[in-house]
N, C-alpha and C positions, 0 to 999 in steps of 0.2 A: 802319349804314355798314360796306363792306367792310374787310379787312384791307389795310392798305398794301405799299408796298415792303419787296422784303429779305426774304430765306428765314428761315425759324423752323426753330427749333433741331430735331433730329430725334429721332422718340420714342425714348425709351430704356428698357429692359427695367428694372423698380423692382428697386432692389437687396435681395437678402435679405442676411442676417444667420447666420452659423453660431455655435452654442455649443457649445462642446466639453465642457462637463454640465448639468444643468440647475439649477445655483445651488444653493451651498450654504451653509445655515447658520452664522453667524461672529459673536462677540461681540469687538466692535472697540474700542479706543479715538476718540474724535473726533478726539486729536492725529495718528490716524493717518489721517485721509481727506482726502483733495481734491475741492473743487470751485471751483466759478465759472468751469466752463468755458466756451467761450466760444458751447457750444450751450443751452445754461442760463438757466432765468430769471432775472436779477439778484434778487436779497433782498429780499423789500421789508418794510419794518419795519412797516407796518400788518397784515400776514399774521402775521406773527411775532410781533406784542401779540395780533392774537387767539389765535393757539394756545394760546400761555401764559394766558390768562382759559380758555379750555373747555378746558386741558389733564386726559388720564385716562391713565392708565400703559396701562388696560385693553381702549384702540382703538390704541393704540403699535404700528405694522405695521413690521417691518423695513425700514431702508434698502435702495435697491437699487446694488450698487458691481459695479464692474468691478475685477478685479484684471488688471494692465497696466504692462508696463515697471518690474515692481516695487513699484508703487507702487498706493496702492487709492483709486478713482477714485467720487464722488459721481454716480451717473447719477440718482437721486430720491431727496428726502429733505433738501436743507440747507436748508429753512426751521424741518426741524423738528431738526436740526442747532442753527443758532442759534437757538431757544426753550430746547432743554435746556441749550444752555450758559448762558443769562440765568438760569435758574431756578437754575442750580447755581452760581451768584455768579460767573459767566464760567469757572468751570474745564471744562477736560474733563469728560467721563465716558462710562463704555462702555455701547454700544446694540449691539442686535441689529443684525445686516444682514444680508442675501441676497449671498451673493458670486459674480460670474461669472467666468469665465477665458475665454481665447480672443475675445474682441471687442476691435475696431479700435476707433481715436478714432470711424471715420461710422458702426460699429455702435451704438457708444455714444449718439449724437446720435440715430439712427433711434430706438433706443429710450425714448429723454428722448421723444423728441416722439409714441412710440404711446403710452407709459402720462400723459402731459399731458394727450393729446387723449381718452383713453379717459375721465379725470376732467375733461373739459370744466375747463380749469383755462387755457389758452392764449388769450391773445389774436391777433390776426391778425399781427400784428408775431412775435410769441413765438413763432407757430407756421410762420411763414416762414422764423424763423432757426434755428429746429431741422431745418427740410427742406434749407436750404440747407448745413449744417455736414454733413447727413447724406447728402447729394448723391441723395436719393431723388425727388426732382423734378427732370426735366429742363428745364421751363418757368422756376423758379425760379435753379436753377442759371445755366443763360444768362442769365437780366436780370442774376446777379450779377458773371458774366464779361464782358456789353458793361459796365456801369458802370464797372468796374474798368482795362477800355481805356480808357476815357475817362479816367480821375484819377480816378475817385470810388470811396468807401467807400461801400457799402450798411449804412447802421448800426443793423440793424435792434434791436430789442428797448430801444433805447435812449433816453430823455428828451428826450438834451438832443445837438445834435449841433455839428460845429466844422466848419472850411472842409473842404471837397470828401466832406461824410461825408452824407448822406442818410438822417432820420431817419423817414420816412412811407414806408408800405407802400402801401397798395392804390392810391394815385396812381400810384406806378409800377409796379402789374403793369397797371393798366388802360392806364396809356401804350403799356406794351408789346405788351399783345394790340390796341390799337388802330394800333401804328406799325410792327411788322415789326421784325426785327435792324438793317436797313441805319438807317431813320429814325429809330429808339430812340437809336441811336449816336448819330447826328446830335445829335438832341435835348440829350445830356448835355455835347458836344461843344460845342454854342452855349450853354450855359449856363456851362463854365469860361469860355469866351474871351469874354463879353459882363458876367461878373459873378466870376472868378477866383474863381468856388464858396464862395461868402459864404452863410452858412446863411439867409442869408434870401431865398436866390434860388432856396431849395432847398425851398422848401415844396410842401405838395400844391396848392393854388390855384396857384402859378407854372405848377410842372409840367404840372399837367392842360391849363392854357391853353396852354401850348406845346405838349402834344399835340395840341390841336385846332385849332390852328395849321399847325404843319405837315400833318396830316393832309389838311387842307381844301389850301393852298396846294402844298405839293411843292415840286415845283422849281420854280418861280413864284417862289420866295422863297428870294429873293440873303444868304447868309450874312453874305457881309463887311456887308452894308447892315445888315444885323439889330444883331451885332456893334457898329458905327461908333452905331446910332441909337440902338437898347438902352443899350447899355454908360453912357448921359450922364444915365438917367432910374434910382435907387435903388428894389430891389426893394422898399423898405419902402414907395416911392410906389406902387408896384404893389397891393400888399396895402391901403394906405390908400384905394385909390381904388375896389376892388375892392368892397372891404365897405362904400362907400357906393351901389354899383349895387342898386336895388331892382328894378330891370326886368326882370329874371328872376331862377328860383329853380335855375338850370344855373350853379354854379360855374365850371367850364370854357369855357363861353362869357365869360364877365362878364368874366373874366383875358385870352380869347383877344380880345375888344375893345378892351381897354386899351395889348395888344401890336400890333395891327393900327395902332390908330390912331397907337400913336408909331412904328411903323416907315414908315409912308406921308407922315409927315413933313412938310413946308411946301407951300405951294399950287405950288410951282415942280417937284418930283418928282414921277419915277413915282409911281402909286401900285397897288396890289393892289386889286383890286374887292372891295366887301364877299361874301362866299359863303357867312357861316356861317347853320347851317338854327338857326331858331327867336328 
């Protein structure tokens, strides 16, 4: 299926990165670093019990930090950050680290996300919000600027999400490479005003069916009517009703019927002709 309406972001030349040495050697305190930035993978306490079971002094690679704004910046390293503080009864203690000078906060992010991906250690969430902090993707970048028109947080890397924050990745690059900038907008646009961005209206099964929805109808299909007819039916019926469709194994279809059918509404209304292929 082709791409839709609405011009796509234009290519943009990947950003490099300048160091002004190539990282030097530094025995740090842990009291002195930072992280959890917000290009970073959150902590996760199952990585950090296993470290601590196969821990060896003798595979112990140096952090890699930024020194910045004064202050010395966790770019790799606080998983094993917090394993040596558990082992050490929570206190500090000093680790080697690699110290850079001269990088920005989206140098920092670039590089979170080359030595991630270099150790396959990223997930697709993980690794979108490292491109997206590091503005090294312009395809990226834009989904994250229309959302953000719209009301919404693109919240990527994260569990658990709240109103207008969008916690699912590849639903929405796939929406986007299948809807154009102009219908992408659209898309987020009818989803505050038919559901004022209730995390359950934000999942990928919604989403994708709304992408396939508009994609197929366009302008065919009356906002405020979407809006008025949507807005009465709870996205948790959407998902309930969804996951009892066995008649295909196309997500996005099975969603984009469920939307079709309550927006065409009683025997007295217009209605939209069925179009979707399969």
């Amino acid at each position: 299926m082709s791409k839709k309406s609405g011009s796509r972001v234009p290519p943009q030349p990947q950003r490099t990165f300048g160091i002004k040495d190539p990282g030097v050697e530094r025995t740090l305190s842990t009291a002195q670093l930072t992280s959890g930035l917000a290009y970073q993978r959150e902590v996760n306490e199952r990585e950090v019990e296993r470290l601590i079971r196969e821990w060896d002094n003798r595979l112990l690679e140096p952090l890699i930090v930024s020194y910045r704004d004064g202050r010395f910046y966790v770019i790799d390293g606080q998983h094993r950050i917090s394993a040596m503080r558990k082992i050490n009864g929570g206190r500090d203690i000093m680790v080697r680290c690699k110290v850079y000078t001269g990088l920005t906060y989206v140098d920092e992010a670039a590089l979170c996300w080359k030595l991630d991906k270099a150790k396959k250690r990223l997930s697709l969430s993980q690794s979108t919000n490292a491109l997206a902090e590091s503005g090294l993707d312009a395809e990226i970048c834009g989904i994250k600027r229309l959302m953000n028109c719209a009301g919404f947080t693109w919240a990527l890397g994260r569990k658990y999400s709240k109103s207008y924050e969008v916690a699912t990745t590849r639903a929405v690059i796939n929406a986007y490479r299948l809807l154009g900038d102009d219908s992408f907008l659209r898309l987020f646009r009818l989803l505050g005003d038919t559901w004022a961005g209730v995390p359950a209206s934000l999942t990928a099964p919604v989403i994708s069916g709304m992408a396939l929805m508009l994609s197929t109808y366009g302008a065919e299909l009356d906002d405020k009517t979407f809006v008025r007819r949507l807005s009465s039916m709870e996205p948790e019926e959407i998902t309930r009703r969804g996951r009892l469709d066995y008649s295909t194994n196309n997500t996005a279809l099975r969603y984009a019927r469920i939307l079709l059918e309550r927006y065409n509404g009683t025997r007295n209304t217009k209605k939209l002709p069925y179009r979707f292929e399969g």
